[in-house]
C-alpha positions in Angstrom: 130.2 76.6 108.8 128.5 74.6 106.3 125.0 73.9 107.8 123.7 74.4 111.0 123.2 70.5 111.5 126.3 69.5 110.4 127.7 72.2 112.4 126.3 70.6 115.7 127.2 66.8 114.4 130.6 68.1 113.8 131.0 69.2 117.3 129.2 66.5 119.4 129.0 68.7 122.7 125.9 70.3 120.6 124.1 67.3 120.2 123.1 67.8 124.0 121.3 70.8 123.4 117.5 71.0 124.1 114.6 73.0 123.3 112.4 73.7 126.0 109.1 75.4 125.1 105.8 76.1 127.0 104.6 73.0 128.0 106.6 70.8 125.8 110.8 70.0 124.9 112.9 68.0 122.4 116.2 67.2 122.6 118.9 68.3 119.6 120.1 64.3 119.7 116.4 63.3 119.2 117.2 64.6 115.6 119.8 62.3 115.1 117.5 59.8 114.4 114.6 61.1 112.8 113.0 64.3 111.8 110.3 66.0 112.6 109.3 66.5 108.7 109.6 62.7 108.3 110.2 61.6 104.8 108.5 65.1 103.8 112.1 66.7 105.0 113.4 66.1 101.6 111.0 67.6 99.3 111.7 70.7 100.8 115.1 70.6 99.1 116.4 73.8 97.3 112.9 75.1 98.2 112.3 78.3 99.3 110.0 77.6 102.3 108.3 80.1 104.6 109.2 78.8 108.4 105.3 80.0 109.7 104.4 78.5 112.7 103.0 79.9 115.6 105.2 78.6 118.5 108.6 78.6 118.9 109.9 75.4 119.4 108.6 73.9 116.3 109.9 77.3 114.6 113.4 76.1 116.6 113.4 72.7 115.3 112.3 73.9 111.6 115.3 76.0 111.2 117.7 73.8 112.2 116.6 70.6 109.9 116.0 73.0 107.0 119.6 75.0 107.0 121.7 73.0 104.2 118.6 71.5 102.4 116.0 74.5 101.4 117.3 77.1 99.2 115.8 80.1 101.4 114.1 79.7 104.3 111.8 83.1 105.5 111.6 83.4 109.1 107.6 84.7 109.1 106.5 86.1 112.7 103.0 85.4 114.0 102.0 89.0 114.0 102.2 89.0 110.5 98.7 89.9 108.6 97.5 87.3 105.4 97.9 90.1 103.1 101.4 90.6 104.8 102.2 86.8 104.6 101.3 86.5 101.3 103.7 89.7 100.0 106.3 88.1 101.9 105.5 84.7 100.0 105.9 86.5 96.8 109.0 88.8 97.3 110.8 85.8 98.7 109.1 83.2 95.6 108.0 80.9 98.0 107.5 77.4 97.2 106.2 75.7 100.6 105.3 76.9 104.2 105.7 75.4 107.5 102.8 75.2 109.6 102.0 74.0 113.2 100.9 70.4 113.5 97.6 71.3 114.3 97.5 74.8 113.5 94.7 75.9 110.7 96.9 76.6 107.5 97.6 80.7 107.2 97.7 82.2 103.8 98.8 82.0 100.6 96.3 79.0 99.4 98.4 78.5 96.5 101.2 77.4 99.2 101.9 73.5 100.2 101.7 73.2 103.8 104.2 70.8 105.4 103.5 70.2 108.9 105.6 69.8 111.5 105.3 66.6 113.8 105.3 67.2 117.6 108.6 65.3 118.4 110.8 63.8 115.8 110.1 60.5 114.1 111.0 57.1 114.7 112.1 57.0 111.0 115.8 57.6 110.2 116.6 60.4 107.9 119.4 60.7 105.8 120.8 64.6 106.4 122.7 65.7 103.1 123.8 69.4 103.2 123.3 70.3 99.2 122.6 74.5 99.8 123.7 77.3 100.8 121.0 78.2 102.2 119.9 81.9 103.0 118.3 82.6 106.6 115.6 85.8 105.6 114.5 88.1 108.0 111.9 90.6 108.4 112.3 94.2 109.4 109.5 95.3 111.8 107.7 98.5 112.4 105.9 98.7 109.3 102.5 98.3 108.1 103.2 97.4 104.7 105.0 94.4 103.6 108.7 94.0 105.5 111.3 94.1 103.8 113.2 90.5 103.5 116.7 90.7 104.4 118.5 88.2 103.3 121.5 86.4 105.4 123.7 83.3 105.2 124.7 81.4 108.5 128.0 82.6 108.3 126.7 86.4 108.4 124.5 85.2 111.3 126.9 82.6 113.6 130.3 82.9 112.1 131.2 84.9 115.0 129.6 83.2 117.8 131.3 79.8 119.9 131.0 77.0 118.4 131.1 74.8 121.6 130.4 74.7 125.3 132.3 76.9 127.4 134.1 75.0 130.8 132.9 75.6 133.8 129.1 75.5 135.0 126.7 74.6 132.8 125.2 77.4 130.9 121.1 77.5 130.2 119.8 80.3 127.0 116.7 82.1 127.0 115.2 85.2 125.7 112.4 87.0 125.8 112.7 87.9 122.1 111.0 85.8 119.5 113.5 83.4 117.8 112.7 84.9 113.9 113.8 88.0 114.8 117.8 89.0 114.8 118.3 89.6 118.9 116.5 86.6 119.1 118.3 84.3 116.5 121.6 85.0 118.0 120.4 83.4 121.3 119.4 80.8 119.7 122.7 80.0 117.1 124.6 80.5 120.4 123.0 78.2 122.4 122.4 75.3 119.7 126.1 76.0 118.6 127.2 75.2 122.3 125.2 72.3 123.1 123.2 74.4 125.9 119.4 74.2 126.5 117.5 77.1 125.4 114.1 78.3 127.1 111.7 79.4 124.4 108.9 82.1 125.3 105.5 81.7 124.3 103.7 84.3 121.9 100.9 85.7 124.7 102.6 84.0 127.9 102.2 86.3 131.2 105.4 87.8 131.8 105.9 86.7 135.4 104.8 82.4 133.7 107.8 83.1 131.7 109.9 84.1 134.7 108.8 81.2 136.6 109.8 78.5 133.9 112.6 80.3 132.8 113.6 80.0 136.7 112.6 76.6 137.5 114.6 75.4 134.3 117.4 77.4 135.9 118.2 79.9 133.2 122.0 81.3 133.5 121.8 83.7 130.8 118.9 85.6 129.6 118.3 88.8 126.8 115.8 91.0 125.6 114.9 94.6 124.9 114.8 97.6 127.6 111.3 97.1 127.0 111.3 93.7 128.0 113.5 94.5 131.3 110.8 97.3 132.5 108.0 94.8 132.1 110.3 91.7 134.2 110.8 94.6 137.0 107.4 95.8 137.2 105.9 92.1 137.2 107.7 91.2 140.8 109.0 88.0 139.7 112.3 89.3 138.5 114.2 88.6 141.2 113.5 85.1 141.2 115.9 84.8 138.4 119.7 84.3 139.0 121.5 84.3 135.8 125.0 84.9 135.4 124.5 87.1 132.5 121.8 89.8 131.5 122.0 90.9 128.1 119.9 94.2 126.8 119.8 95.2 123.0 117.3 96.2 120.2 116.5 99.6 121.7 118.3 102.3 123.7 119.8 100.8 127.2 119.6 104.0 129.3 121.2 104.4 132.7 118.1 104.1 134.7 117.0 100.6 133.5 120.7 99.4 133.8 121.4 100.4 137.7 117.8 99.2 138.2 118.9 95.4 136.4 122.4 95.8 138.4 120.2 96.4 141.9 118.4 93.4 140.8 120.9 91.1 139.6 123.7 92.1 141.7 126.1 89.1 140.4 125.2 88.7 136.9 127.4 90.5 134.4 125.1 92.9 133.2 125.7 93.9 129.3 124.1 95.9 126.2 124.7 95.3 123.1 124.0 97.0 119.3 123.1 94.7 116.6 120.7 95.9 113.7 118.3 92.8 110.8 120.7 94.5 108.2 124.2 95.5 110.2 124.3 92.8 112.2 125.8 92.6 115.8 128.1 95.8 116.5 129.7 95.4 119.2 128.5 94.7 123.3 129.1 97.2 126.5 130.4 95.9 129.2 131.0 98.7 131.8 127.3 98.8 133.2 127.3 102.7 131.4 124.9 103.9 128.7 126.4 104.7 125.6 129.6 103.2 124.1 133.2 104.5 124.7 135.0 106.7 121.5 137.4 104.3 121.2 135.1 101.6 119.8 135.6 104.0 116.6 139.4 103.5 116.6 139.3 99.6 118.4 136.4 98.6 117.9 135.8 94.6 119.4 135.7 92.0 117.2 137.5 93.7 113.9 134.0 95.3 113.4 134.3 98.7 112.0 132.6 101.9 112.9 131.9 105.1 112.0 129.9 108.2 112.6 128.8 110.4 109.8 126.4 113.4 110.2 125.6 111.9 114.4 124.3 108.5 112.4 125.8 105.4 113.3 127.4 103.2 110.3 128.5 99.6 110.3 130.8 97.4 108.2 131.5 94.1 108.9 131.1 90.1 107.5 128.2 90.1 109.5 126.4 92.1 107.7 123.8 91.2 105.3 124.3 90.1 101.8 121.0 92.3 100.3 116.9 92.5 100.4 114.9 90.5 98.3 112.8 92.2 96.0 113.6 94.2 93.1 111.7 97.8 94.6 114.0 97.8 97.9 116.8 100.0 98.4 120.1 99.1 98.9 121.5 98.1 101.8 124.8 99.4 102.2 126.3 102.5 100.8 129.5 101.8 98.5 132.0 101.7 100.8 130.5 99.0 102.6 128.9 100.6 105.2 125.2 100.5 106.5 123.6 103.3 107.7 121.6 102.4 111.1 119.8 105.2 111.0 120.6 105.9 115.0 121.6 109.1 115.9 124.7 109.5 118.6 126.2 112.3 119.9 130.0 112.6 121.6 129.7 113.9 125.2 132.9 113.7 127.1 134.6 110.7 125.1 131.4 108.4 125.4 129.0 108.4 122.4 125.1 108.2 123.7 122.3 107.5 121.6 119.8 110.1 121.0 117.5 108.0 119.1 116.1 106.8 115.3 116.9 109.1 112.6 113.4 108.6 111.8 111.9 109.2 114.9 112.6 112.9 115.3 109.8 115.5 116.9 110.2 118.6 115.2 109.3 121.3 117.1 108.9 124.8 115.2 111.6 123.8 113.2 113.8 122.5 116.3 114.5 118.4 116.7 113.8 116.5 119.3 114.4 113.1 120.1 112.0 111.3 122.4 114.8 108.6 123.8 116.6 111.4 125.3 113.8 112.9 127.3 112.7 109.4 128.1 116.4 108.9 129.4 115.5 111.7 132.1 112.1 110.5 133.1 113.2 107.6 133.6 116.5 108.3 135.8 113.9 109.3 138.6 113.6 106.2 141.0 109.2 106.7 141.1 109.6 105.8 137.1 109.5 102.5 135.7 109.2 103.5 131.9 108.1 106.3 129.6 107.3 107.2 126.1 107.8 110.6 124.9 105.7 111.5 121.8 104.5 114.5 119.4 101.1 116.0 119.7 99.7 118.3 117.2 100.0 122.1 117.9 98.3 125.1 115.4 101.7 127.1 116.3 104.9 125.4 116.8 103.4 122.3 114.4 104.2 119.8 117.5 104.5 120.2 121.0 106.4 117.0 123.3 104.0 115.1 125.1 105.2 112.1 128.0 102.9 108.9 129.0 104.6 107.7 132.5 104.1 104.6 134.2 105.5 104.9 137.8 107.4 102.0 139.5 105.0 102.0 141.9 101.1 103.8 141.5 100.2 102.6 144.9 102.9 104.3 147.0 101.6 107.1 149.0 103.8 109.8 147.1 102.0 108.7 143.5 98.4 107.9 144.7 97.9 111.1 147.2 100.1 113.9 145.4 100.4 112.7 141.6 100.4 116.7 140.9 103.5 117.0 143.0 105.2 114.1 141.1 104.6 115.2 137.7 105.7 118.6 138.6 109.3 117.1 139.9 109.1 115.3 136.4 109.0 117.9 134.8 111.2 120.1 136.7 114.0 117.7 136.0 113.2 118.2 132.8 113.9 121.7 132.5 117.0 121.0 134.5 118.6 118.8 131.9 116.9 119.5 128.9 116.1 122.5 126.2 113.1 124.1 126.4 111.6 123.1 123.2 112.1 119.7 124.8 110.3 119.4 128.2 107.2 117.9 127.9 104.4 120.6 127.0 101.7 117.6 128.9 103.0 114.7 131.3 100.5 112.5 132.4 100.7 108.9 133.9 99.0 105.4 132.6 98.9 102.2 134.2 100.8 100.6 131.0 102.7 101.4 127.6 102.0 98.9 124.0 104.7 96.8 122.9 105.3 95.8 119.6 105.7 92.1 118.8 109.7 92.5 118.7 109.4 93.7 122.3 110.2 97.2 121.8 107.6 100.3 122.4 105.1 100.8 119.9 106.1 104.9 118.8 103.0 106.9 117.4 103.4 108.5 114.4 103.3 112.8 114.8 
């Protein structure tokens, strides 16, 4: 896979892929015939350009005329802060930065700005692939500067189809943003295969996004959990039909996929683990939590796996070459293998995960992670979604405390006996769990904070 472009030329089938943002859509043929750069396209060559726009279907249409002509591009989200932006700009030595066409330029100053044109040009441009050019991605969750993990398009698409499938036609979307890795995979598999791809808007009401994603007919769709609890609570989920549901990026417990497979009672209904450094994993199948022990020993796609100390490991060609920057750590121990830093533990020949290595409550000396007391909140129908968090306490150093938002606040059970509710909650709690880890408070809010990568935003101790 030399370039992207030449990829889809290469093909043909790809060239009738589309991009179909909010309020606006290009065609991949359009770019047969111009560019959306116009003749600025080729000073960008073995560049390393930040890709910084703030919506996603010029961020689409940079990528794919850039891959095989910049030297790096840096896939920048639009949560990003200046002083973040410009760190980025000077790990990854940046020479140039994408911008919106009519977009106010965000910092560094001492950047050119090359803005993007609505729709390609009339003006034909000559498409030479003269780099290797490496796709760099951000890690979230941090308040510092990411680090930049560096990828080629082999790491990122080597593995996916590389043209339509028979049958029906097939129409991409995702709830996740494009520039990060669940999202990027949507979209190399659907510009791979020639098949349309519905882009979300940053800010977009969830159930506007359902609606276009619907009316453009969307047959297969992804996103977190998170993203899953927010489509069911909105009421417009069922106006989707896909033929494929796809859940990755945080743990997939049982609760949210019977409540997907209630909703979406044809669709083939999968999970999948994928990590910015590890790459994709492998993808579940069975509509259980957890992945079977034999992934270890067969695991799909020639990826192999490990489990060292209850933490997850990964080797594969799909993982990343390295980070940028001389101060980061390396990405892979020598062996080959990344440490994912998620915790899974063996119960009856299915491993489950427990949670993020760095996530862990520790209660008077005892761990605790919150995704496994969320996993039993959340298995009671009145539950849409929980987060489980520490709160301080002068004995044990941290006690467990549970935010709750119920399916439904308005039914009689959860408006005229909320007491009688929590103490069920909880109750199940004791059932399942420890005693160090039931909840020490449980109490219910209307809503839980994202993060910009869709996943929920986990406070700190």
């Amino acid at each position: 896979m030399s370039s992207l472009w030449s990829s889809i030329a290469a093909s043909g089938a790809a060239l009738s892929g589309e991009f179909r943002g909010r309020g606006a859509s290009v065609a991949v043929a359009d770019l047969g015939v111009g560019s959306t750069f116009g003749s600025a396209l080729e000073s960008l060559r073995s560049r390393s350009v930040l890709v910084a726009t703030h919506e996603q279907l010029p961020t689409a249409l940079a990528l794919l005329e850039l891959d095989g002509v910049a030297r790096r591009m840096v896939l920048c989200t639009p949560d990003l802060t200046p002083e973040q932006l410009a760190g980025v700009a000077a790990t990854a030595q940046a020479d140039a930065i994408v911008c919106d066409p009519q977009s106010t330029k965000p910092a560094p100053d001492s950047l050119r700005c090359v803005r993007l044109e609505p729709r390609p040009g009339p003006e034909r441009i000559t498409r030479r692939a003269s780099e290797a050019t490496e796709w760099i991605l951000l890690t979230s969750g941090t308040t510092g500067t990411p680090k930049l993990v560096a990828h080629t398009l082999q790491s990122l698409g080597g593995a996916l189809p590389t043209q339509a499938s028979s049958g029906p036609q097939t129409v991409w979307s995702t709830f996740y943003d494009i520039r990060r890795y669940g999202g990027l995979q949507i979209y190399l598999r659907a510009v791979l295969a020639g098949s349309p791809l519905v882009l979300s808007s940053a800010g977009e009401p969830m159930l506007e996004f359902l609606e276009r994603a619907a009316a453009a007919g969307v047959t297969h769709i992804s996103g977190t959990p998170s993203h899953w609890r927010s489509a069911l609570m909105s009421g417009g989920a069922a106006i989707l039909h896909p033929r494929y549901v796809r859940l990755s990026g945080e743990v997939a417990d049982q609760a949210v996929l019977d409540n997907l497979r209630a909703v979406y009672t044809e669709a083939r209904i999968a999970h999948a683990f994928a990590s910015t450094e590890a790459g994709v994993a492998f993808e579940v199948n069975d509509g259980l939590a957890g992945f079977p022990r034999a992934f270890l020993d067969h695991p799909p796609g020639g990826i192999e796996l490990k489990v060292v100390d209850h933490t997850l490991r990964i080797r594969s060609s799909r993982t990343a070459a390295r980070y940028l920057g001389a101060a980061a750590s390396a990405l892979a121990s020598e062996d080959g293998y990344v440490d994912t830093g998620d915790m899974v533990d063996l119960v009856d020949g299915r491993f489950y995960f427990r949670g993020r290595i760095g996530g862990v409550i520790n209660v008077g000396g005892l761990k605790v992670y919150p995704e496994e007391i969320e996993a039993v909140l959340n298995a009671d129908p009145r539950v849409r979604m929980s987060l489980v968090r520490a709160r301080r306490n002068p004995i044990t150093g941290a006690v467990v405390a549970a935010d709750v938002v119920l399916a439904n606040p308005t039914s009689t059970a959860a408006a005229d006996a909320p007491d009688l509710v929590k103490r069920e909650l909880l109750d199940a709690c004791r059932r399942a769990l420890a005693a160090h880890k039931v909840p020490a408070t449980l109490r219910f809010v209307p809503a839980l904070e994202f993060t910009a990568a869709g996943k929920l935003v986990r406070p700190n101790g």
